[in-house]
Structure formats: C-alpha cells, structure tokens
C-alpha positions in Angstrom: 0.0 0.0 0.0 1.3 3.1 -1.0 1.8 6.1 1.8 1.7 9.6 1.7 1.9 12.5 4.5 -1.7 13.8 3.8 -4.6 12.8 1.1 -7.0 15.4 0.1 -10.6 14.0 -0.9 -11.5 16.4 -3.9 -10.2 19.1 -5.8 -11.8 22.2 -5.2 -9.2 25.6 -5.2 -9.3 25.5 -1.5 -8.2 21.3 -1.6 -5.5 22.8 -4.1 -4.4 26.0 -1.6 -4.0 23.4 1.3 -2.1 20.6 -0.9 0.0 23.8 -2.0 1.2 25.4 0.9 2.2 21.4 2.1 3.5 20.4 -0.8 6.0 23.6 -0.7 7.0 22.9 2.5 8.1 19.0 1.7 4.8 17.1 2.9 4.3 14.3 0.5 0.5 14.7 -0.5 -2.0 13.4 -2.7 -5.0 14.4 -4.4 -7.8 12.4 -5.7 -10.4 13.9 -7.8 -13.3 12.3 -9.5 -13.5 14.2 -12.5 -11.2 15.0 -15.2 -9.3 17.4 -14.2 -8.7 19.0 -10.4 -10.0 22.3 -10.0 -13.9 21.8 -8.8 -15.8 24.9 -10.0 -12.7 26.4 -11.6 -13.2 25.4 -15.4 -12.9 26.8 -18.2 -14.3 25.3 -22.3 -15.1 25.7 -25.5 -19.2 25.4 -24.5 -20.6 27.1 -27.1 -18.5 27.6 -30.3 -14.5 27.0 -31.2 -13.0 29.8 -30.2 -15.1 31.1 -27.2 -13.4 30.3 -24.0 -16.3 30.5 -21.1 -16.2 30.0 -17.5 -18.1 27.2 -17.0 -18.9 28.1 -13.3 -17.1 30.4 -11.2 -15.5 34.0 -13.1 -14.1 36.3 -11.0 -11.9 36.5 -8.0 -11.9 39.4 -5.9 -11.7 37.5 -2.3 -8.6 34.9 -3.4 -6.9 38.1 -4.4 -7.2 40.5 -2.1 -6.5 37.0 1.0 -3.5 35.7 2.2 -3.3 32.6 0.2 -2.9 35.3 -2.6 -0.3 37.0 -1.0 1.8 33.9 0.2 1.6 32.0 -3.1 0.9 34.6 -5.5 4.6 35.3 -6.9 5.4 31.3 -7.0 1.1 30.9 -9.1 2.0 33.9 -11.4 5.4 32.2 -12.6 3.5 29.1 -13.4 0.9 30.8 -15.5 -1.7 32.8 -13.7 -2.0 36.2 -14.4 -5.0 38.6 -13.1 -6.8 41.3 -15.3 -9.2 43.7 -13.3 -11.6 47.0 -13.8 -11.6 49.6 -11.8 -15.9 49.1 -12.1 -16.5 45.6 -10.4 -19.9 46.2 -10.5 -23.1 48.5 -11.6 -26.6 48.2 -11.9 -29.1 48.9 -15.2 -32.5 49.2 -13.9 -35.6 48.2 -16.8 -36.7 52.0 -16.9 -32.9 53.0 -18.1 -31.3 54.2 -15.0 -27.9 52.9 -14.4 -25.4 53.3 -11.9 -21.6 52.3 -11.7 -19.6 51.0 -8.8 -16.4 53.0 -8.6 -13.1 51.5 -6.4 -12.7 54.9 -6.0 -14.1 56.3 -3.0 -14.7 60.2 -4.2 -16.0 58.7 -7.4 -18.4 56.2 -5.9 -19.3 59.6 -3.2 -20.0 61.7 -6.5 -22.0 58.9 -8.4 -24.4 58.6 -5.3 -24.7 62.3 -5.2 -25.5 62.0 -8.8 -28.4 59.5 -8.5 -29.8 61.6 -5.4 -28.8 64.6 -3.7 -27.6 63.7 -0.1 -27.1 59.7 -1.0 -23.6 60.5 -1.0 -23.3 61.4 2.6 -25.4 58.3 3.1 -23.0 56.2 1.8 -20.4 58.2 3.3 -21.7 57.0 6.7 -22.2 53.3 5.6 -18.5 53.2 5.0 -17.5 55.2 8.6 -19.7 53.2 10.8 -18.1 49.6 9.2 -14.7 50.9 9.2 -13.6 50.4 12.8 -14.7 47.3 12.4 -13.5 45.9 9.0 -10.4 44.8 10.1 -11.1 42.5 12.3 -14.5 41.1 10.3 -11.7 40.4 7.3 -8.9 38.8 9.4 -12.2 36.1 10.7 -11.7 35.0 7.2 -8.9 33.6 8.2 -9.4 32.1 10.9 -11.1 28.8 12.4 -13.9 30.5 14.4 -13.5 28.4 17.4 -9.8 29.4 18.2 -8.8 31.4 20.5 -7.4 34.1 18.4 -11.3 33.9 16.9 -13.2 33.9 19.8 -11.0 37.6 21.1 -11.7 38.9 17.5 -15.0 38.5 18.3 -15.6 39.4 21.4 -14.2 42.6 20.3 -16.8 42.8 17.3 -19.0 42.7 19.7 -18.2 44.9 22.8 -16.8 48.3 22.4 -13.8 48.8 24.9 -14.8 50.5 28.1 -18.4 51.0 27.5 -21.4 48.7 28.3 -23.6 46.6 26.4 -23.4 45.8 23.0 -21.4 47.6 19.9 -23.1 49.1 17.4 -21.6 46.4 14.9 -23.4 43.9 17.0 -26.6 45.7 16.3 -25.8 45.3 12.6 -24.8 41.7 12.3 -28.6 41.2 13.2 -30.1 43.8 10.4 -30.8 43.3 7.0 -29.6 44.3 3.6 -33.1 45.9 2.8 -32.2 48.2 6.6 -28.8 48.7 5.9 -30.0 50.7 2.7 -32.7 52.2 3.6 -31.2 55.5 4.0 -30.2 56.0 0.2 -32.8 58.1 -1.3 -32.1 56.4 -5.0 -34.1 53.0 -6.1 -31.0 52.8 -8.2 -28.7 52.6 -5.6 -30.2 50.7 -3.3 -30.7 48.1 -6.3 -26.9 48.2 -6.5 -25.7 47.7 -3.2 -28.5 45.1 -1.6 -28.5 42.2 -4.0 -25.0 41.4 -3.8 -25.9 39.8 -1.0 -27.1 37.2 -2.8 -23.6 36.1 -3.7 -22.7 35.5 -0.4 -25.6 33.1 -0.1 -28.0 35.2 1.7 -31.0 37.7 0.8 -32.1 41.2 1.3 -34.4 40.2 3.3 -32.9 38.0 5.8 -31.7 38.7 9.5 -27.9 38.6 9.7 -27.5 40.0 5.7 -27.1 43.6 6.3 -24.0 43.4 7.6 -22.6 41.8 4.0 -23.5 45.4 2.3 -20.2 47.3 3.4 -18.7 44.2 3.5 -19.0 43.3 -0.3 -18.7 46.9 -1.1 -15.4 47.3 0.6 -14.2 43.5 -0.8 -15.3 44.8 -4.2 -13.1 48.2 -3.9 -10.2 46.2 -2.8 -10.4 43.9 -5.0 -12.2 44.6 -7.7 -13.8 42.1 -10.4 -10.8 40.0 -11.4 -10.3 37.7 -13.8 -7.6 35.3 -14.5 -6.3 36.1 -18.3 -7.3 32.9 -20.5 -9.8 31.7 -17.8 -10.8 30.7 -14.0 -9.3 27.5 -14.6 -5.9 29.2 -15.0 -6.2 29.3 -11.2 -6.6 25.7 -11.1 -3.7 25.2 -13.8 -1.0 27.2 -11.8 -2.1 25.5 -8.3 -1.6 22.2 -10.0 1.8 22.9 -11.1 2.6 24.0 -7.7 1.5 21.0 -6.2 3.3 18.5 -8.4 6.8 20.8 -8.8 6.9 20.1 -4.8 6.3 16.5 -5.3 2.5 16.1 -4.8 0.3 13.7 -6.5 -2.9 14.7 -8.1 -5.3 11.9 -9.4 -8.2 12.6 -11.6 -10.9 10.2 -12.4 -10.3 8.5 -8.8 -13.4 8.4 -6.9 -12.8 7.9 -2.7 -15.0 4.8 -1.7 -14.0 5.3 1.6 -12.1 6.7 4.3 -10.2 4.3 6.2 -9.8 4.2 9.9 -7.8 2.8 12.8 -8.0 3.0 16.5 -9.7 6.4 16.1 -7.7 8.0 13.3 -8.1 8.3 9.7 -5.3 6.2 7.9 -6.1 6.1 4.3 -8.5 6.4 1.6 -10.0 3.4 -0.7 -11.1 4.0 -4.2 -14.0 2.5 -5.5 -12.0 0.6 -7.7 -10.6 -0.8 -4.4 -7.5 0.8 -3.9 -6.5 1.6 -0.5 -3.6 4.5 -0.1 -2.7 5.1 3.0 -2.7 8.6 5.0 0.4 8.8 7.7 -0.7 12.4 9.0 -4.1 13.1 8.1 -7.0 13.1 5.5 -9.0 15.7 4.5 -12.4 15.7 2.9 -13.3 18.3 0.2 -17.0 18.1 1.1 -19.9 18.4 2.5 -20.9 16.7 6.1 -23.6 14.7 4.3 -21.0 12.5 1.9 -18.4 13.0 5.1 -20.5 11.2 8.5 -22.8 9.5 6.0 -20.8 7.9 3.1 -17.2 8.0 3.5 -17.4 7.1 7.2 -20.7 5.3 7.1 -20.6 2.5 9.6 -17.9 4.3 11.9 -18.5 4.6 15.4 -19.5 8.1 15.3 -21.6 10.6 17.3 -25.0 9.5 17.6 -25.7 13.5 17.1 -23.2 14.8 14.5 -24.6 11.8 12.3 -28.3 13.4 13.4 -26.9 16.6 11.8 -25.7 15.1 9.2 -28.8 14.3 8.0 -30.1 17.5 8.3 -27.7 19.6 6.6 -29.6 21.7 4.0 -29.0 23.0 0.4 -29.9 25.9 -0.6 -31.6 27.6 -4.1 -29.7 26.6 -7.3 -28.4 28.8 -10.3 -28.8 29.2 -14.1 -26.0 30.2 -16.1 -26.1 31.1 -19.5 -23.2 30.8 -21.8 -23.6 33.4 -24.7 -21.1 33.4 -28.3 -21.8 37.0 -29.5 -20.9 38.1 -32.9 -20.3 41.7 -31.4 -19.8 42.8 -27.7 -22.6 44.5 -25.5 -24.2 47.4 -26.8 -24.8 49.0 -23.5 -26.8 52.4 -23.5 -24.4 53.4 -21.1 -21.0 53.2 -22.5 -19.8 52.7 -18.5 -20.9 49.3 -18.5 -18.3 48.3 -21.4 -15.5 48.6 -18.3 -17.8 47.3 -15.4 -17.2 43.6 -14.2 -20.6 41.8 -13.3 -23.4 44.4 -12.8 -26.8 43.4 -11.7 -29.7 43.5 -14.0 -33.3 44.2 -12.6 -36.6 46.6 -12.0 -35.3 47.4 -8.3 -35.0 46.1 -4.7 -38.8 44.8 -4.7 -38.7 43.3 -7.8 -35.6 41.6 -7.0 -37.1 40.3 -3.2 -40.4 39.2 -5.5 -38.4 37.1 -7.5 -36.1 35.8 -4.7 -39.9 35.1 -2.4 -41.1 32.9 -6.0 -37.9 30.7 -6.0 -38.1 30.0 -2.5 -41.7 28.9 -2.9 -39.8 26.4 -5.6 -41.7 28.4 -8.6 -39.6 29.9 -11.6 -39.6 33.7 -11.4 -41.9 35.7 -13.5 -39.5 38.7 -14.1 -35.2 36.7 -12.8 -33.1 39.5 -11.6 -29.7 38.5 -12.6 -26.1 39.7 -12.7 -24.2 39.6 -16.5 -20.5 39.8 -17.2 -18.7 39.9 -20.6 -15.2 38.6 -20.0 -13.4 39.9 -23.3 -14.2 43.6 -22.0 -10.8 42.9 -20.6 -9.7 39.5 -22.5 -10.4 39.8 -25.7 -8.3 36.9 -26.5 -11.2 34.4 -25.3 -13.4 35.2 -28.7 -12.4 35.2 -32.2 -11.3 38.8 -33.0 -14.2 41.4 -32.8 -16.5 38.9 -30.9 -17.6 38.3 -27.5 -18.5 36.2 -24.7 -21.6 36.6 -22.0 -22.4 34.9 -18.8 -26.0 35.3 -17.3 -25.7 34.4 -14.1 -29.7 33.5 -12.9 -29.5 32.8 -8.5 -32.3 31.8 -6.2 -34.1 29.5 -8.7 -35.5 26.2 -7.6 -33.2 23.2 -8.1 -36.6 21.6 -9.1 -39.3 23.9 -9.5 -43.1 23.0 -8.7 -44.6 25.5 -10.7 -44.2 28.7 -12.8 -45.3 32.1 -10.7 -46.3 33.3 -14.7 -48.3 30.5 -15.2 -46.5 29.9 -18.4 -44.2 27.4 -18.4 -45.3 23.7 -18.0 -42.5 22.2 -15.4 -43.6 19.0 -15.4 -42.2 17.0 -12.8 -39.5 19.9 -12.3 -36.9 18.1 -14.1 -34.8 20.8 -15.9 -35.5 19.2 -19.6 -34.2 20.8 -22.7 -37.8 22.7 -23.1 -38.0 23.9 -19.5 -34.1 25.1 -20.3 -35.1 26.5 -23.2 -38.5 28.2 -22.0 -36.9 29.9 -19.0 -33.6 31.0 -21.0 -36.2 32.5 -23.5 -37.9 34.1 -20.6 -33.9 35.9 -19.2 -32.9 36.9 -22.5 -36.4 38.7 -22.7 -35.5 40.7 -19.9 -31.2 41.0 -21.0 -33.2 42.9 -24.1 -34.5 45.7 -21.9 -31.3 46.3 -21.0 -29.2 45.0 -23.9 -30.4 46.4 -27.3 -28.0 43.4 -29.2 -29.4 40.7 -27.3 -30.3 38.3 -28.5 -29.7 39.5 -32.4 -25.9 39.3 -31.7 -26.1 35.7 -29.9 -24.4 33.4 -32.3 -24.6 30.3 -30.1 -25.8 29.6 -26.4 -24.9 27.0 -23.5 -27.2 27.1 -20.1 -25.8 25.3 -17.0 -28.8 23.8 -15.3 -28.9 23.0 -11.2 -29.5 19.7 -12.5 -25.7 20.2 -13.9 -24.5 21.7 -11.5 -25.4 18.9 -9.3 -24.2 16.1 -11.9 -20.6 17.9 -11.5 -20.4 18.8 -8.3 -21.7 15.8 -5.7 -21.2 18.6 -3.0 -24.1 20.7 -4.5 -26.4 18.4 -3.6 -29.7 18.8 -5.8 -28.3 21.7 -7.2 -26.9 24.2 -4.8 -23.6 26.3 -6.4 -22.8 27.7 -2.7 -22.8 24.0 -1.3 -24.9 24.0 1.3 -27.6 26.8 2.7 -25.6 30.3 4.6 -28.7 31.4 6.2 -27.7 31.8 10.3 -29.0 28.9 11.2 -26.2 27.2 9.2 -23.3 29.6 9.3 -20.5 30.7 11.3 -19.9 28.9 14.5 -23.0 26.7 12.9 -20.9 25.4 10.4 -21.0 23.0 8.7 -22.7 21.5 12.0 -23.5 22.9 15.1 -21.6 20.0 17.0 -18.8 20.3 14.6 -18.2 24.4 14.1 -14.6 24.1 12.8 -12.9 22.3 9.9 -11.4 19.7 12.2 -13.6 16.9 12.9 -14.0 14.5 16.4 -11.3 12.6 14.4 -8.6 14.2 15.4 -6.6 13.6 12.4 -9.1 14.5 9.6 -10.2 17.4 8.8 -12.7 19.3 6.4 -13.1 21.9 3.4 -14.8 23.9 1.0 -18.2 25.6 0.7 -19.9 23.4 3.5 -17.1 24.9 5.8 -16.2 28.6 7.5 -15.7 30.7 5.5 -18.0 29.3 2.6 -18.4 29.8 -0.9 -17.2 31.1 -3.6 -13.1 31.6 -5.0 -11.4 32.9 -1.3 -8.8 30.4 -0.6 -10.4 31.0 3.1 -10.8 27.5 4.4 -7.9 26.2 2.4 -5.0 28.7 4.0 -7.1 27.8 7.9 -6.9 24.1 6.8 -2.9 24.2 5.6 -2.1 26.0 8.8 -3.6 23.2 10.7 -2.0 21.0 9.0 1.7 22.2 8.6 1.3 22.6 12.5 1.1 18.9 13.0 4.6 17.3 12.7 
C-alpha cells in the first residue's frame, strides 16, 4: 500500500491551496479527484463555439486576491501561468426604466455617483463606510481564521463589545439587520438596487436577519479587490495551483473516486477508491466536502456521534443557479457606455422586484421577471473570442433546483426536471428581460450554452440537488453553525481528519479561506 503524509478527498481551489502550501513545505500529499481534471468549480471550455473560451462556473476572483493565500503563493502561481486582469468598475446596476449606476473602487467617485443619483445619498454612503470601518479589520482577518480558536473567539468578542463602554457595539446591532435596513437610507431605487443584491452572492437575501452586515462588507471587498479575472480563464487558477503541487512532489489523481475513508484505532489512515484501492494517509485526511457525503458515506458504519450523524442528515442545500453561456458576434451594446469597463453588474426593475423574484424561487416556482447579474469577459480579455466577438455569462440565482410551478403561469415544469424545453422556456424568458437592458441581445447571440442546477449537481456531488454555494448560509447554518453545530470548525472529532470547501467557514465562492485555515492546521502537526 502506498503512503503519503496527507490525502485530500476532492479538488476544489481550496483542496488545491492546502495541498500547496504542504506540498512547498516537503509534505508528500495526494489528491484524488473524481473528475477529469482538479479544479472543482474552476473550469474553463469551448461550450458554445470553437473559439469562445467560457467560465463554466465560477469567473471572478476578488476575495482569493485581495486574501493571504494570494499574498503567500501569488509570486510562485504567477510564474507558473496565472495572471489577473481587473476594472476599476466591479460592478453597476441597469435598472428596466434605463437608470444605471456604476460602482467605482474609488471612493470620491463612488461619493459623487451617489450624489448624482440623489442629492444627499452620497453622505449616506459616506456613513455606511465610517460606521463599518472600525470594524473591517477585524471582520476580514475572521476569514482567516477557524472561528473556534482562540485568536477567533478575542476577534469577536471585540466585534462585539466596544472597549470600556457597556452593552453591546453598534456592529453587534448590525450583524442582526438586514440588507433591505442597511440601505434604507439611500434616497435612490437605483442605488439601493446596486448595493443590496450582492448579498445574494454570499448566499443570503435582502431580506434576511444577519444579511445587512454583508453590504459594506461586499462593497469594501469589491473596492479592494475589484472584479478579477484570470487572463485565458478561472481554470488558470486551477492550472497554476496544480503545477505548484506536483513541482513540490504532490500527486494529483483525476478520475479517482474515494469509496471510503479508512480508519484505525480512532484516526483516519487512508482512503479506498472505489475501484478498491486503498492508499494510505500517515498524517491526516481531508475531505473536500460536505458533512452529508463526510458522516454518511465516506465514514458510514464508523462509530461516530450519535448526534453529529443526526446533523448530518439534516444539513440543508440551498436555491440553485442558471448560467447562460452566450457566443456573440459583437460585444454588448450598453446604453451606457460605462458598463463596457464594469465587471458583473446586476440586471433588474429594483429592490422589490428583485425580493419578489427571490420570495417565488423559495416557494420552488420559476420567477416571473429573474433579476440576474451579466458579465462579458473579453471587455478585458479579448483573447477568449475570435477577434471582434464576445462572450456573455447570465448568471440566474435563487431558482428552484426543481421547481413545482411557474409564478407566470406559463411554463409547463412538469415533474420539475430541468428538460431541454424547461431550459429552453426559462432562457427564453432571461434573454427577454437582458433585451431591456441589452439592445444586441439576443440578435448578436451566435450560439448559447445554459448550466442547469440539475448540472450543477451532476458535477459537483457537494451541491447536492443543485446548490452552487454547497450547502444553505442562512444563520441557522453559518458561522460557529458550520457545517454542523456540534462540529463548528474544519477539524472533525477525528482528530486527524479534517474538512473543506463551501460546507465549511468561510463558505463559498473563490477565497482560498478554508484552504490557507486548513494548511495551517496542518503544517502545525509534525
């Protein structure tokens, strides 16, 4: 049986980031992956015509850049082939009745486009920014941090107290408010439409308790880090941690599926394949996923916790996403020529209209009016189209992984399988709207691709029916609640194995956050 130091189960960026940083410092390590090439939701193909180089999934990655993965493995990623292009526009908003708006990294010019849109919003979101402020530093370092160590628990603490006066700080006040409160002082629809829905992308909604204090948080990430892409594609990220791994002597194998993990007086020792394999772990294993494959697959018949297994069960997924992969013969025509330089703005009739259509996919019914976000990659790499065309993603969240019913009453779902015509009907239904804002679309759509939930899920085993952010973030699964309430950190009751990804602090999306915790962890133990 063949031994290595550490085995990582799955090859999400944040399986690649740990196996990195050990790999570098002479661990011997070993990836197994069960598709075709390591990377998870970093992927990057030809989906719709030769020539036309899409994201598949993930795009941009503001929160990878601006953490300290980023700025400890950067230099050594960059030399092996990744190189960032940004905007100094992340984001925007184009509103049905032709207002837009444009989200600056530059503080006076963000000031002065508020002012623009309303008189005295400008001093509104002056004040958004100054009350978050003396508090941003410590709310970013948490997202690198396991949440039950001690270093944690005194960051929070003083989140949450103000030294040398009673009660509560007025960031405790906001953790509990709402995106929809935490804008309600702009006097401008338009730019309360572009601030509020981003919370969305951090898996919660406008509406919810505990999302308000994500506004100034995704607007600050999104000035430091702006909307980057990796030149050539996401899954140049994937590429250049790959190379890492294996010029330090790891082992990545794709097409392996883990059967099993393997244990031995308490401790994880190895991994078997389903093919039957058995490769053995002398430090530890760690499981890319989330705590329903963990305590109920890979460890099922363990002697485990009656109540983590309980859990287990009970860990919840949340609303899926629709992605639309668009081949244009010519880029955008935007009304406003801004938008050719902003990175993903958000398409929609306002705040309400956006809620209404969030309220109809949680009631598992297909939204009568989607509120979306669009990004154009070749704004600033042309090089992924033929010369003088394009490439569009429609990027569709909080629709049903299997809807029940259509809130218009048009579209026959059937059982609520996505079939081609329910693909097709709904897509039919976005690029409606993308017209209102879009005069091109769809006349300059040469060819199209849509990523179902239902594709998602065929991908990505820790999506469950559909789920792109791998598991719900509402509170009741978040923070020191996750991935389960008896297990708030990465490290399991086995002391030796340990978990990752989206199911664990700090969640989804491209941050390298659980990854760099994990790697610490880890390079701590011999």
């Amino acid at each position: 049986m063949k031994k290595y130091d550490i085995i990582f189960i799955g090859s999400g960026h944040n399986a690649l980031v740990a196996a990195a940083y050990l790999s570098r410092a002479g661990r011997s390590v070993l990836v197994l992956e069960r598709n075709d090439r390591a990377g998870g939701f970093l992927r990057t193909e030809e989906l719709t015509l030769p020539g036309f180089k899409h994201d598949v999934y993930s795009a941009a990655h503001p929160l990878f850049l601006t953490g300290p993965a980023y700025a400890d493995l950067g230099k050594e990623l960059e030399t092996r082939g990744l190189s960032y292009v940004n905007t100094d526009l992340p984001t925007g908003v184009s509103m049905e009745d032709g207002r837009t708006a444009v989200f600056s990294r530059s503080m006076d010019e963000l000031i002065a486009e508020a002012e623009r849109l309303a008189p005295g919003d400008g001093a509104v979101l002056a004040k958004l920014f100054g009350d978050f402020q003396p508090y941003a530093g410590d709310v970013f370092s948490l997202f690198n941090q396991d949440l039950t160590s001690k270093q944690a628990s005194s960051t929070i603490h003083n989140l949450l107290h103000d030294e040398g006066k009673p009660g509560y700080s007025a960031f405790a006040a906001s953790f509990l408010s709402t995106a929809r409160q935490a804008v309600s002082g702009f006097q401008s629809p338009v730019m309360r439409a572009m601030l509020a829905p981003w919370v969305t992308h951090l898996g919660r909604t406008p509406d919810e308790v505990g999302s308000g204090l994500w506004v100034p948080l995704t607007a600050m990430a999104l000035m430091g880090g702006g909307m980057p892409i990796p030149e050539g594609g996401s899954e140049k990220l994937a590429e250049a941690l790959v190379k890492l791994i294996t010029d330090g002597g790891g082992s990545i194998r794709t097409g392996v599926l883990a059967k099993r993990i393997v244990m031995k007086h308490g401790k994880a020792v190895g991994v078997t394949t389903a093919e039957g394999e058995t490769l053995g772990a002398k430090l530890a294993v760690v499981a890319s996923t989330g705590p329903d494959q963990l305590y109920l697959s890979l460890l099922e018949g363990e002697s485990l916790s009656p109540l983590l297994v309980e859990q287990a069960k009970n860990y919840r997924y949340g609303r899926g996403c629709v992605q639309i992969q668009l081949a244009l013969s010519e880029p955008p025509a935007w009304p406003d020529s801004r938008f050719a330089k902003v990175g993903q703005p958000h398409l929609t009739d306002g705040l309400d209209g956006f809620t209404q259509a969030i309220a109809q996919g949680m009631a598992d019914l297909l939204p009568i009016k989607p509120t979306f976000t669009v990004d154009c990659p070749t704004n600033l790499d042309p090089g992924r189209a033929p010369e003088g065309k394009a490439i569009m993603r429609i990027q569709v969240l909080e629709v049903p992984c299997r809807p029940r019913g259509d809130a218009a009453g048009e579209i026959d779902v059937g059982d609520g399988t996505w079939t081609e015509e329910l693909t097709e009907r709904f897509t039919e239904r976005v690029l409606h709207v993308v017209s209102k804002h879009i005069p091109n679309i769809p006349s300059a759509v040469l060819a199209k691709h849509v990523i179902t939930p239902a594709a998602i899920a065929r991908f990505n085993p820790n999506s469950g029916p559909g789920d792109p952010y791998g598991g719900a973030h509402d509170l009741a699964q978040s923070y020191l609640l996750r991935p389960l309430p008896a297990q708030p950190s990465h490290q399991t009751d086995i002391p030796n194995l340990f978990m990752l990804g989206a199911a664990t602090w700090p969640g989804h999306g491209i941050n390298g956050g659980s990854g760099y915790i994990v790697a610490q962890k880890l390079l701590a133990l011999s």
